[in-house]
Predicted model as a PDB file, atoms N, CA, C, CB and O in Angstrom, pLDDT in the B-factor column:
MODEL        1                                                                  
ATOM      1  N   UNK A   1      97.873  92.127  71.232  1.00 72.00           N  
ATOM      2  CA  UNK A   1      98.223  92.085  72.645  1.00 72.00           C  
ATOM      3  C   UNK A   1      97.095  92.671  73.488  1.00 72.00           C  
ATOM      4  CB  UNK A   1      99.534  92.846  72.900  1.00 72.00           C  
ATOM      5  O   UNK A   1      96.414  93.654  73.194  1.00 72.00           O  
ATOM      6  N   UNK A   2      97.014  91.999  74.462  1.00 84.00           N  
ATOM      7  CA  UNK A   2      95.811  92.480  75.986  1.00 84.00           C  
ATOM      8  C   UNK A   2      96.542  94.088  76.225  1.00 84.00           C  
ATOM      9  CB  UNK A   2      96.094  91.066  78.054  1.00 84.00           C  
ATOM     10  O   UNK A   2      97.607  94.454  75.727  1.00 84.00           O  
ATOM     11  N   UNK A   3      95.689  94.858  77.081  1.00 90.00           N  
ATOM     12  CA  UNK A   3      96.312  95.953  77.509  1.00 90.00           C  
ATOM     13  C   UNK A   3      96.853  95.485  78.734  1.00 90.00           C  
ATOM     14  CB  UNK A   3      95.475  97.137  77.605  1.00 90.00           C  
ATOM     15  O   UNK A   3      96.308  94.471  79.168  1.00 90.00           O  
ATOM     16  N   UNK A   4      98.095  96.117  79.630  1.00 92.00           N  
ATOM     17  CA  UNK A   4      98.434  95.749  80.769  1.00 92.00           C  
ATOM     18  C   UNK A   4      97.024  95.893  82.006  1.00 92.00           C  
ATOM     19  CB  UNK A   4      99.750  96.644  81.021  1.00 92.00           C  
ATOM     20  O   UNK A   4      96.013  96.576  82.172  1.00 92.00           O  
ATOM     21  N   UNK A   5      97.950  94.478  82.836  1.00 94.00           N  
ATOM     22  CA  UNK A   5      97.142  94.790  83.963  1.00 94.00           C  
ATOM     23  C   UNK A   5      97.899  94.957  85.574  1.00 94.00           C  
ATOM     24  CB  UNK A   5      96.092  93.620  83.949  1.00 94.00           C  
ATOM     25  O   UNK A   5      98.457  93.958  86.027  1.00 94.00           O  
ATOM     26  N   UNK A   6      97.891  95.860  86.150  1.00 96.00           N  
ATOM     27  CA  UNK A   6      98.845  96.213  87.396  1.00 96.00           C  
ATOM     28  C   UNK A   6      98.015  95.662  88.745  1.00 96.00           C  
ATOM     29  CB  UNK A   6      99.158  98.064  87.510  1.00 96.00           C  
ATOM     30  O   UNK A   6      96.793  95.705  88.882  1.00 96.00           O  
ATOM     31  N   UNK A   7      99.038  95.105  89.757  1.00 95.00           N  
ATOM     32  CA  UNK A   7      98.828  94.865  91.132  1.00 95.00           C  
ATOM     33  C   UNK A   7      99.694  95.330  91.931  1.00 95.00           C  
ATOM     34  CB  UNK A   7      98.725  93.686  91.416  1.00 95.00           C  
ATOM     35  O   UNK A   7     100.906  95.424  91.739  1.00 95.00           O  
ATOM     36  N   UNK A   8      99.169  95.592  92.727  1.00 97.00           N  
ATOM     37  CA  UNK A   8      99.961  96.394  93.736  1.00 97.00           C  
ATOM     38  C   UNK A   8     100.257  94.616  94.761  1.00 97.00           C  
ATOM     39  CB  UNK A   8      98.726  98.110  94.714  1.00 97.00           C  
ATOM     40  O   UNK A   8      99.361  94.074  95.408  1.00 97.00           O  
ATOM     41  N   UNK A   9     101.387  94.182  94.652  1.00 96.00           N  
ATOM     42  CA  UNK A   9     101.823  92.913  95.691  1.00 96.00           C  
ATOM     43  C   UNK A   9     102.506  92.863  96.610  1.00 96.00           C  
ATOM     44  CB  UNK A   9     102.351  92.040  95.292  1.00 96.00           C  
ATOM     45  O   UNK A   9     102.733  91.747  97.077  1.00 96.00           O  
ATOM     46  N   UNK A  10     103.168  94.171  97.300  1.00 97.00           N  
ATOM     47  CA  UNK A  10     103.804  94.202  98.524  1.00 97.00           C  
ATOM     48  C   UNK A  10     104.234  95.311  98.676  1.00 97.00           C  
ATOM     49  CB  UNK A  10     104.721  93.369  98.734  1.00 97.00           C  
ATOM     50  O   UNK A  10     104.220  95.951  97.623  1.00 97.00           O  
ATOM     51  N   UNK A  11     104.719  95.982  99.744  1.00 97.00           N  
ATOM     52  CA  UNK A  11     104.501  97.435  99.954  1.00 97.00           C  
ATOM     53  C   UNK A  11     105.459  97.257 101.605  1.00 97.00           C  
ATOM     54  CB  UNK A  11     102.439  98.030  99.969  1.00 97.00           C  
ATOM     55  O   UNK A  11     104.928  96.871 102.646  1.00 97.00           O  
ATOM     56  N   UNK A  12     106.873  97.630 101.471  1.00 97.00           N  
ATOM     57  CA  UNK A  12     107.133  97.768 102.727  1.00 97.00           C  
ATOM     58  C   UNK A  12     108.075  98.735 103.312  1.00 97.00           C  
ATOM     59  CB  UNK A  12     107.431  96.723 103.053  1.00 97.00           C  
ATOM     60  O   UNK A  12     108.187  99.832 102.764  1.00 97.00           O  
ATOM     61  N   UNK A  13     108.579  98.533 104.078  1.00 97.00           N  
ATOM     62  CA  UNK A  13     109.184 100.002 105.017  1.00 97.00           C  
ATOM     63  C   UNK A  13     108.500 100.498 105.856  1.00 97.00           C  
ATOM     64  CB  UNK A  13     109.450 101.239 104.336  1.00 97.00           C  
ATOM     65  O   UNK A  13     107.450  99.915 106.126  1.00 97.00           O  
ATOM     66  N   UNK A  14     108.838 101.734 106.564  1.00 96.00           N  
ATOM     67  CA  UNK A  14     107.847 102.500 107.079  1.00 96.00           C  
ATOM     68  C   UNK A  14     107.456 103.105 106.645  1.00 96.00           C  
ATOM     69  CB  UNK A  14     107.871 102.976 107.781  1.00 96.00           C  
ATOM     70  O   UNK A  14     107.905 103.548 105.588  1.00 96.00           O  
ATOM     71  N   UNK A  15     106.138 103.587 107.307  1.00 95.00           N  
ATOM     72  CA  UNK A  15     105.538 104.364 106.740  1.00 95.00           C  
ATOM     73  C   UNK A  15     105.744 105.917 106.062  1.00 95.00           C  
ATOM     74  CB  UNK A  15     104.879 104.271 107.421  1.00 95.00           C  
ATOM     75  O   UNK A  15     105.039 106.438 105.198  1.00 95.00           O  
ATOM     76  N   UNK A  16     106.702 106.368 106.603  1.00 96.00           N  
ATOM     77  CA  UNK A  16     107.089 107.530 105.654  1.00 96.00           C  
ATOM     78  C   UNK A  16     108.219 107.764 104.881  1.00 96.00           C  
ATOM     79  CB  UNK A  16     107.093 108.513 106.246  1.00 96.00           C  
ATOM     80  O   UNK A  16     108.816 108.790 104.558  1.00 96.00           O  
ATOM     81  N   UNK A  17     108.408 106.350 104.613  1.00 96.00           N  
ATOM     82  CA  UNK A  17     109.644 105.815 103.511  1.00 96.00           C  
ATOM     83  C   UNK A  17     108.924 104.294 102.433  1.00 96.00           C  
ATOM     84  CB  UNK A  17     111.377 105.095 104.787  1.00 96.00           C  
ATOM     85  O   UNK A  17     109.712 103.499 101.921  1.00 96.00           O  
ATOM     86  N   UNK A  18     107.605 104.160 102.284  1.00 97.00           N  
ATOM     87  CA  UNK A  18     107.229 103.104 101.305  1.00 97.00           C  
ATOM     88  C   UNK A  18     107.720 102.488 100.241  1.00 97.00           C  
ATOM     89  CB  UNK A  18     106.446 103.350 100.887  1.00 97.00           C  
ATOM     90  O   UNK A  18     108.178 103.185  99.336  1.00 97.00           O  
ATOM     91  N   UNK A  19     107.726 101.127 100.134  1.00 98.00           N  
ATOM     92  CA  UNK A  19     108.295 101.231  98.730  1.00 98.00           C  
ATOM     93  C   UNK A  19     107.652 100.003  98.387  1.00 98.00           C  
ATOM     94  CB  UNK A  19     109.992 101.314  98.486  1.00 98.00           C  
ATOM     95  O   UNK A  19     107.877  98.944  98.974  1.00 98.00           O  
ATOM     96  N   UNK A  20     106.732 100.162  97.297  1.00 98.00           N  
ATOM     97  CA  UNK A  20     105.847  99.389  96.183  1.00 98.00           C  
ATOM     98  C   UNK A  20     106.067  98.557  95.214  1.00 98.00           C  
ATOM     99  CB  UNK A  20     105.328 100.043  95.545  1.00 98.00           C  
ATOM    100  O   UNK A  20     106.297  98.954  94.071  1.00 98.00           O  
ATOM    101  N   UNK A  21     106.018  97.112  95.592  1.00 97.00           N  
ATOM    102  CA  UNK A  21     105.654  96.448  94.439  1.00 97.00           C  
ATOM    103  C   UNK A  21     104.974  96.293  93.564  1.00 97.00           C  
ATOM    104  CB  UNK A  21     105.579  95.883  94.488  1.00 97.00           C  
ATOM    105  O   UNK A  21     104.024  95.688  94.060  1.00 97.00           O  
ATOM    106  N   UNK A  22     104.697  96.477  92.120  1.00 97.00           N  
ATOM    107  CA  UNK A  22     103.622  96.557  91.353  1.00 97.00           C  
ATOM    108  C   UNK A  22     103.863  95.275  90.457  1.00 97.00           C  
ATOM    109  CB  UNK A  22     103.495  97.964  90.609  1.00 97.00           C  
ATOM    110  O   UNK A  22     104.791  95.532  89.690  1.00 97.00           O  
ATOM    111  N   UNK A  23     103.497  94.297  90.307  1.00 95.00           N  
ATOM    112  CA  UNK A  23     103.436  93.068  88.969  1.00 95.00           C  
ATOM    113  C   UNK A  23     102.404  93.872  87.985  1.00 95.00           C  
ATOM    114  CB  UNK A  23     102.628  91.165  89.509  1.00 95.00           C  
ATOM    115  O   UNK A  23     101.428  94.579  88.237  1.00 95.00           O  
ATOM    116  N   UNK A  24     103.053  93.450  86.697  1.00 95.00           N  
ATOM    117  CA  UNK A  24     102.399  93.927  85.556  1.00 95.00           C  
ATOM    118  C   UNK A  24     102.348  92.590  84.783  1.00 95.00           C  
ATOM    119  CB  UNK A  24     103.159  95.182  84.803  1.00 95.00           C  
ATOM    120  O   UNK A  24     103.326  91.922  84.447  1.00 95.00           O  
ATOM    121  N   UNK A  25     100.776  92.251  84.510  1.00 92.00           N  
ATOM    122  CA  UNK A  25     100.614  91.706  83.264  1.00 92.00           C  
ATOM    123  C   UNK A  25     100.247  91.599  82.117  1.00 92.00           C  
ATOM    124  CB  UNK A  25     100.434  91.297  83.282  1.00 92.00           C  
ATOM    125  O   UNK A  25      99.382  92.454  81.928  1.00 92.00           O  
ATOM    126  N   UNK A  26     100.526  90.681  80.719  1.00 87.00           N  
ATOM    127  CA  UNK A  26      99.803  91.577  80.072  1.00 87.00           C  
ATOM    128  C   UNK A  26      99.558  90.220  78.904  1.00 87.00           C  
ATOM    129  CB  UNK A  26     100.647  93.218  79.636  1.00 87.00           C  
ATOM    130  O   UNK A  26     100.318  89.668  78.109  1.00 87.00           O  
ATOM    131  N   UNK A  27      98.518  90.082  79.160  1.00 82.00           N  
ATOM    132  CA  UNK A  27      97.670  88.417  79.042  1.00 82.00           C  
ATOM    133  C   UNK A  27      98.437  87.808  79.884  1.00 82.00           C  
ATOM    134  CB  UNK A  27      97.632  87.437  77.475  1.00 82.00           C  
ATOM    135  O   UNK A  27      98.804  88.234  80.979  1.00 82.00           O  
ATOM    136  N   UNK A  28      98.800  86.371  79.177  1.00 78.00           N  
ATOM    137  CA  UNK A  28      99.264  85.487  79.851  1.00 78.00           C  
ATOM    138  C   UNK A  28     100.791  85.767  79.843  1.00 78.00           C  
ATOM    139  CB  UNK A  28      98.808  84.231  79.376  1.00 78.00           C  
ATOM    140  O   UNK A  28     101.285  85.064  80.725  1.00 78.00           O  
ATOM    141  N   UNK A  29     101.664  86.437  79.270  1.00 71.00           N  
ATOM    142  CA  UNK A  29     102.243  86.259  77.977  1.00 71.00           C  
ATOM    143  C   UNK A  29     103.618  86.904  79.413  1.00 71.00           C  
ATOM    144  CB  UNK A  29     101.493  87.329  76.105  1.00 71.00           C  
ATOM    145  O   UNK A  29     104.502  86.132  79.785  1.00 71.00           O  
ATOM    146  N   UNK A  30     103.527  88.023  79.856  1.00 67.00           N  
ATOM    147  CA  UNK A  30     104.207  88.652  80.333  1.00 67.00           C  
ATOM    148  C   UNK A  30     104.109  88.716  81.905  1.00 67.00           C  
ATOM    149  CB  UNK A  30     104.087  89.624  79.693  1.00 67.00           C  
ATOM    150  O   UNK A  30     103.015  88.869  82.448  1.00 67.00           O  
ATOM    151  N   UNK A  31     105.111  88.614  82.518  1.00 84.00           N  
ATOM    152  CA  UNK A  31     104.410  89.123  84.120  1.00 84.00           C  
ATOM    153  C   UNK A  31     105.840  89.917  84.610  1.00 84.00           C  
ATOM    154  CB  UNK A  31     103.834  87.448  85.513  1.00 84.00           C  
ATOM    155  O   UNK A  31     106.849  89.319  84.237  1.00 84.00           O  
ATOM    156  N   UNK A  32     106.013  90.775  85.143  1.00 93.00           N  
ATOM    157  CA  UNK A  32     107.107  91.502  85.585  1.00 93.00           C  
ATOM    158  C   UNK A  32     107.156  92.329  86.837  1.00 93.00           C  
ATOM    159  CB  UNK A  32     107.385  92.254  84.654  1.00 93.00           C  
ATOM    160  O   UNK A  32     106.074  92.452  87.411  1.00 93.00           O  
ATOM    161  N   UNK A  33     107.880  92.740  87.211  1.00 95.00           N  
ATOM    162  CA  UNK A  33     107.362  93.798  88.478  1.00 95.00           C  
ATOM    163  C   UNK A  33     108.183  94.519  88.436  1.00 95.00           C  
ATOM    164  CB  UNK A  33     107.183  93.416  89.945  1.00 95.00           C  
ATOM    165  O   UNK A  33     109.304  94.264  87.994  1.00 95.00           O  
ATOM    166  N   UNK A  34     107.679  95.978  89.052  1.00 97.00           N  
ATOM    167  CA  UNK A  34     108.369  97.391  89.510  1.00 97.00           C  
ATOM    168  C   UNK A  34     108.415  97.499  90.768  1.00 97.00           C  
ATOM    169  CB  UNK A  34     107.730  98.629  89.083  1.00 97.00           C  
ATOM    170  O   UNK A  34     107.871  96.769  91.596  1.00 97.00           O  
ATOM    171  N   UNK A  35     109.207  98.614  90.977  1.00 98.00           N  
ATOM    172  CA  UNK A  35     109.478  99.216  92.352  1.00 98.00           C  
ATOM    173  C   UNK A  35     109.388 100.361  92.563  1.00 98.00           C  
ATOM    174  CB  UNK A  35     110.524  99.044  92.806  1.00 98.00           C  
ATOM    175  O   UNK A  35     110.195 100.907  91.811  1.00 98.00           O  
ATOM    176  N   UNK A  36     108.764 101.252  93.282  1.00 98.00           N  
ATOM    177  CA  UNK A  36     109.356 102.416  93.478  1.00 98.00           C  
ATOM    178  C   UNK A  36     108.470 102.979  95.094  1.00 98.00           C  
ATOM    179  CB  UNK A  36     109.139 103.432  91.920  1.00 98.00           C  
ATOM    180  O   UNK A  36     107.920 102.287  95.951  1.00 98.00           O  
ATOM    181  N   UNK A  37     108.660 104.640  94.997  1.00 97.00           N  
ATOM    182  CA  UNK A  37     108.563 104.633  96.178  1.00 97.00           C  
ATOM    183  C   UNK A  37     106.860 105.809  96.395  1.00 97.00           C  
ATOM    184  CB  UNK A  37     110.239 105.153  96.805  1.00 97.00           C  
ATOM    185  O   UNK A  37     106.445 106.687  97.152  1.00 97.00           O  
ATOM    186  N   UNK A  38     106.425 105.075  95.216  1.00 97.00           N  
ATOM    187  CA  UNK A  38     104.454 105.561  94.592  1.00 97.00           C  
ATOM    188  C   UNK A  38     104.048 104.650  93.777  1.00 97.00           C  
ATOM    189  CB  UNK A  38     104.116 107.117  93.518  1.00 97.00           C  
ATOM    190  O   UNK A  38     104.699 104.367  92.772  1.00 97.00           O  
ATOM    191  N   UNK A  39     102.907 104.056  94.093  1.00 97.00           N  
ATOM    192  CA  UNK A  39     102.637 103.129  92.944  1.00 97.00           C  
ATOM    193  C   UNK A  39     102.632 103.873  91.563  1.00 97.00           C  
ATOM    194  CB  UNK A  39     101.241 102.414  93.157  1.00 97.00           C  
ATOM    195  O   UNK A  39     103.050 103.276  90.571  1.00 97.00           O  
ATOM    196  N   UNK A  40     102.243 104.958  91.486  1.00 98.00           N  
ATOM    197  CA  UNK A  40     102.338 105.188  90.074  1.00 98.00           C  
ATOM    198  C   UNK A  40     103.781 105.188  89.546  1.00 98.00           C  
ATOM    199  CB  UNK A  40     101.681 106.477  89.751  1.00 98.00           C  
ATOM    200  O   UNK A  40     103.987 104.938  88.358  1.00 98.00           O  
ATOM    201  N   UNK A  41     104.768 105.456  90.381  1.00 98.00           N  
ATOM    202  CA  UNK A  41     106.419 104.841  90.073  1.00 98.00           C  
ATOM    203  C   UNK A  41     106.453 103.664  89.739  1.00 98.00           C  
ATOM    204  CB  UNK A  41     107.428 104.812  91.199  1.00 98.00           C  
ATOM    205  O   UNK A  41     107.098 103.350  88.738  1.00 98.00           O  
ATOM    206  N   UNK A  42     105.900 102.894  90.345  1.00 98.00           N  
ATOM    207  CA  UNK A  42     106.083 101.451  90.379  1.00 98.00           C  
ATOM    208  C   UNK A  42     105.347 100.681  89.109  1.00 98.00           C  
ATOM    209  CB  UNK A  42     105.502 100.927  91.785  1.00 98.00           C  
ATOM    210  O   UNK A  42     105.769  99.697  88.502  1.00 98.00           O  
ATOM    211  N   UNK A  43     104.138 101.410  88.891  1.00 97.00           N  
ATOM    212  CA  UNK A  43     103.477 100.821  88.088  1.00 97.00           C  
ATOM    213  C   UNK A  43     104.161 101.066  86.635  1.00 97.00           C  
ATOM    214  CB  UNK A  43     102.119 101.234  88.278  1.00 97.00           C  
ATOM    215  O   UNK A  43     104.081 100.189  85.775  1.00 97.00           O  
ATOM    216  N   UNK A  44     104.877 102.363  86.380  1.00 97.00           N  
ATOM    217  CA  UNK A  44     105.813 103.314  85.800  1.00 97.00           C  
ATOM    218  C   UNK A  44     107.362 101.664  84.921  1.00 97.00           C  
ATOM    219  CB  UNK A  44     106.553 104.790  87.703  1.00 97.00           C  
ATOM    220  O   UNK A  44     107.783 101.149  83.886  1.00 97.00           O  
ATOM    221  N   UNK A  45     107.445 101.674  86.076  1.00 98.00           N  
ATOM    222  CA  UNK A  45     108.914 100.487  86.225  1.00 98.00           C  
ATOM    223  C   UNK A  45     108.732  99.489  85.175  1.00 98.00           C  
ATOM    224  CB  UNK A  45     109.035  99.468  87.858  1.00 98.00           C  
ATOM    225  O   UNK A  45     109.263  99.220  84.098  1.00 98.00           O  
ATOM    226  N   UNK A  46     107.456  98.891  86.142  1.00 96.00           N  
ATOM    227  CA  UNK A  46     107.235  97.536  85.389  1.00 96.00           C  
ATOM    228  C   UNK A  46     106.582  97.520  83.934  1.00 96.00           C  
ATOM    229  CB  UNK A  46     106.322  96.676  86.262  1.00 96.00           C  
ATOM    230  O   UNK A  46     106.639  96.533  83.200  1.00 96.00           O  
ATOM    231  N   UNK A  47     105.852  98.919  83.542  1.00 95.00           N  
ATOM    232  CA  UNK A  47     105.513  99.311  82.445  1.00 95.00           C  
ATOM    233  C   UNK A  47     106.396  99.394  81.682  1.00 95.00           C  
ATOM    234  CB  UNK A  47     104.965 100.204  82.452  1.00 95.00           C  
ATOM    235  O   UNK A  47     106.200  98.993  80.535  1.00 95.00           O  
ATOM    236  N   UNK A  48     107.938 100.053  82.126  1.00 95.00           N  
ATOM    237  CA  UNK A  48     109.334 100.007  81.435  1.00 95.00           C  
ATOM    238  C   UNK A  48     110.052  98.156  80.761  1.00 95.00           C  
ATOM    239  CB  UNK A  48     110.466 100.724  82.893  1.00 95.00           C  
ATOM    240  O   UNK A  48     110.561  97.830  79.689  1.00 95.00           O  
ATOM    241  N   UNK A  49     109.748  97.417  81.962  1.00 94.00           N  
ATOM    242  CA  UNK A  49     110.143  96.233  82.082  1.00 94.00           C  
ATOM    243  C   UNK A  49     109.419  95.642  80.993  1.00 94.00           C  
ATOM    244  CB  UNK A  49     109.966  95.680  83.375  1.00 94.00           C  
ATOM    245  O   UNK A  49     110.003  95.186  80.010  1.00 94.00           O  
ATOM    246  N   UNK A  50     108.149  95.630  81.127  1.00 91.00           N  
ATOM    247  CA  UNK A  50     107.367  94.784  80.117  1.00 91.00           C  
ATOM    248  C   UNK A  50     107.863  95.486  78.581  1.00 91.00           C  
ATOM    249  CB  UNK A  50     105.485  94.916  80.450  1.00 91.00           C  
ATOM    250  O   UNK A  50     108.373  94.817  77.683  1.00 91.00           O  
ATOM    251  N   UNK A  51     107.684  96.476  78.527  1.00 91.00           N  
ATOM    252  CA  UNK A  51     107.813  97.230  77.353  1.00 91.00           C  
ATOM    253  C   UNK A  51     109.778  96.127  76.766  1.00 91.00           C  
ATOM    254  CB  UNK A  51     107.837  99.554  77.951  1.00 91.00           C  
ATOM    255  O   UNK A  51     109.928  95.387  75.794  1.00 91.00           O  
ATOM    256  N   UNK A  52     110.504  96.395  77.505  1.00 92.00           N  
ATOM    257  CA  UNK A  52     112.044  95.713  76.752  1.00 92.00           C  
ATOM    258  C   UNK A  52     111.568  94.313  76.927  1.00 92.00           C  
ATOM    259  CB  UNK A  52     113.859  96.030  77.673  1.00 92.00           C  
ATOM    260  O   UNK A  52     111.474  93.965  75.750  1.00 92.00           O  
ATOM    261  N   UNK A  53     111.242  93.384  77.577  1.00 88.00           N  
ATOM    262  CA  UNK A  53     110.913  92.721  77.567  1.00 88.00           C  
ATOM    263  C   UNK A  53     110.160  92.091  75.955  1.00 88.00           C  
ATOM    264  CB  UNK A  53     110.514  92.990  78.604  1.00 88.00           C  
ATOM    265  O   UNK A  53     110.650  91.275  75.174  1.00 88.00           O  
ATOM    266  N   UNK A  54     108.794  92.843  75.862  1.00 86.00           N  
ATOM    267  CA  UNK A  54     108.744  92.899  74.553  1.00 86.00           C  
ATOM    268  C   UNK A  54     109.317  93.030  73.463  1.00 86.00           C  
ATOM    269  CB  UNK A  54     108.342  93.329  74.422  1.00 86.00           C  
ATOM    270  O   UNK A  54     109.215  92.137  72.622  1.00 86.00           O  
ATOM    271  N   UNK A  55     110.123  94.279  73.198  1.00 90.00           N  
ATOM    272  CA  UNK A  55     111.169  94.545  72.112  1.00 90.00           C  
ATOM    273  C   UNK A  55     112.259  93.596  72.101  1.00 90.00           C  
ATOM    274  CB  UNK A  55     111.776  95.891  72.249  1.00 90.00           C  
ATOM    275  O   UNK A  55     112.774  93.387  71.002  1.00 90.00           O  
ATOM    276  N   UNK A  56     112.711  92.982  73.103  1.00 89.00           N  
ATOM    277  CA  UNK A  56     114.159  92.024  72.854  1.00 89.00           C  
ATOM    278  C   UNK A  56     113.339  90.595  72.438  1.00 89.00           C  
ATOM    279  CB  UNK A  56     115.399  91.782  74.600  1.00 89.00           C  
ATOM    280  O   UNK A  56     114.009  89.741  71.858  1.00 89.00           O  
ATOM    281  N   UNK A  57     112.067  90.342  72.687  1.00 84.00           N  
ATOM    282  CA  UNK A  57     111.115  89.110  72.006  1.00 84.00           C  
ATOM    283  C   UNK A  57     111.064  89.949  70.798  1.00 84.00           C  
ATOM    284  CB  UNK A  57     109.401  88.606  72.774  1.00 84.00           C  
ATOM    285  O   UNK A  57     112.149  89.716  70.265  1.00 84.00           O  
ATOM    286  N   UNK A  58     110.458  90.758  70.087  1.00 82.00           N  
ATOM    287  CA  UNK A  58     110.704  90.756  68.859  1.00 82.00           C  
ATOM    288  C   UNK A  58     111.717  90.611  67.817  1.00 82.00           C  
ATOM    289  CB  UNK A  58     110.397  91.408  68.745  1.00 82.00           C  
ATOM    290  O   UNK A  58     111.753  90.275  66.633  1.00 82.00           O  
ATOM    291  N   UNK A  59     112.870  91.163  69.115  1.00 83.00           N  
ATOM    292  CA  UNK A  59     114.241  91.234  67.911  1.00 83.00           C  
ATOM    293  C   UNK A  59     114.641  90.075  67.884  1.00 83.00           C  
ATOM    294  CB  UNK A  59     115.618  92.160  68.183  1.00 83.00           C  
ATOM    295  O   UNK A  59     114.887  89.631  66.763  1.00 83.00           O  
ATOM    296  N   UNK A  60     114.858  89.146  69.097  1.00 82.00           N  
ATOM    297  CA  UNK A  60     115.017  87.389  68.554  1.00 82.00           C  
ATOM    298  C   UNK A  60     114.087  86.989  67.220  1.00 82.00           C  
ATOM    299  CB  UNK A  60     114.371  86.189  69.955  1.00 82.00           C  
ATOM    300  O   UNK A  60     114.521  86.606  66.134  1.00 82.00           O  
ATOM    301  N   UNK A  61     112.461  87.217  67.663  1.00 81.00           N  
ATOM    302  CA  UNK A  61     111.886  86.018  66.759  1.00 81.00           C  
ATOM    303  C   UNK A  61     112.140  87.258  65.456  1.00 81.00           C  
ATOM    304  CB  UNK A  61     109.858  85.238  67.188  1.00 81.00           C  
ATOM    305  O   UNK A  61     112.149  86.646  64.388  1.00 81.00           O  
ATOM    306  N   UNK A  62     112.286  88.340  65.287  1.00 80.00           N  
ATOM    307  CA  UNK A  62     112.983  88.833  63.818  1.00 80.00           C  
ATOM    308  C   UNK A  62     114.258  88.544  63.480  1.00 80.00           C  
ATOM    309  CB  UNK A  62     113.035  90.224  63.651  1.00 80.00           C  
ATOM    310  O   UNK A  62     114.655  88.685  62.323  1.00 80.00           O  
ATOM    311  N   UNK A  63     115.130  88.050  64.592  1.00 71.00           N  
ATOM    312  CA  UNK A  63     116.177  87.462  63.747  1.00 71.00           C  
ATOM    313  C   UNK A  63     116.139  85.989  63.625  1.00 71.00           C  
ATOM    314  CB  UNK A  63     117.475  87.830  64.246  1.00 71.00           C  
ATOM    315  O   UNK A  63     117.124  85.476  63.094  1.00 71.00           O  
ATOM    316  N   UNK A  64     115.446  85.429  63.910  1.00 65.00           N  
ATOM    317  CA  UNK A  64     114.879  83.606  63.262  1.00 65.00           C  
ATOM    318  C   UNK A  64     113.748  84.000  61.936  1.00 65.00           C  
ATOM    319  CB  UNK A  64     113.613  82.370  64.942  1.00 65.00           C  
ATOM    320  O   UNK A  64     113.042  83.068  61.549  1.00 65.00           O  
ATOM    321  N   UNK A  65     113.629  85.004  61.437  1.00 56.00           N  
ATOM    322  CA  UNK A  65     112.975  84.801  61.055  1.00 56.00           C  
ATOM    323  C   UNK A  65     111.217  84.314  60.586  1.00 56.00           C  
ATOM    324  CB  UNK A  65     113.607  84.737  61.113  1.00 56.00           C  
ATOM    325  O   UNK A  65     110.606  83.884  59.607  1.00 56.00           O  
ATOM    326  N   UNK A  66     110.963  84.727  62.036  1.00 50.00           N  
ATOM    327  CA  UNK A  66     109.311  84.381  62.726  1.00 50.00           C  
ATOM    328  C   UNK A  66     108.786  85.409  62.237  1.00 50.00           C  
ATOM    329  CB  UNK A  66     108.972  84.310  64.477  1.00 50.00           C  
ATOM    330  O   UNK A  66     107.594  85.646  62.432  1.00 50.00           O  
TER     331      UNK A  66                                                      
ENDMDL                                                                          
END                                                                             
């Protein structure tokens, strides 16, 4: 697997209430997004997302037998 790669893609509210979109990818393979209210939250999220994302693809193609 590629290492992730984060974007920051939208960012709104006011200004002393933000809240961050981050897409995470990781090759082609994955794309997901977080939220929170710091990109490093956000980047945090979608790092969570990709991560189950991954594990529930393994546990299918381990239960077919892949």
């Amino acid at each position: 697997l590629n290492l992730p790669s984060y974007e920051v893609t939208a960012k709104t509210g006011p200004d002393h209430d933000l809240e961050f979109v981050v897409e995470c990818k990781i090759g082609s393979m994955f794309v997901v997004c977080g939220t929170g209210h710091s990109i490093k939250v956000a980047e945090q999220n979608a790092a969570e997302q990709a991560l189950d994302n991954l594990l529930k693809s393994k546990e299918k193609n381990d239960g077919q037998g892949i």
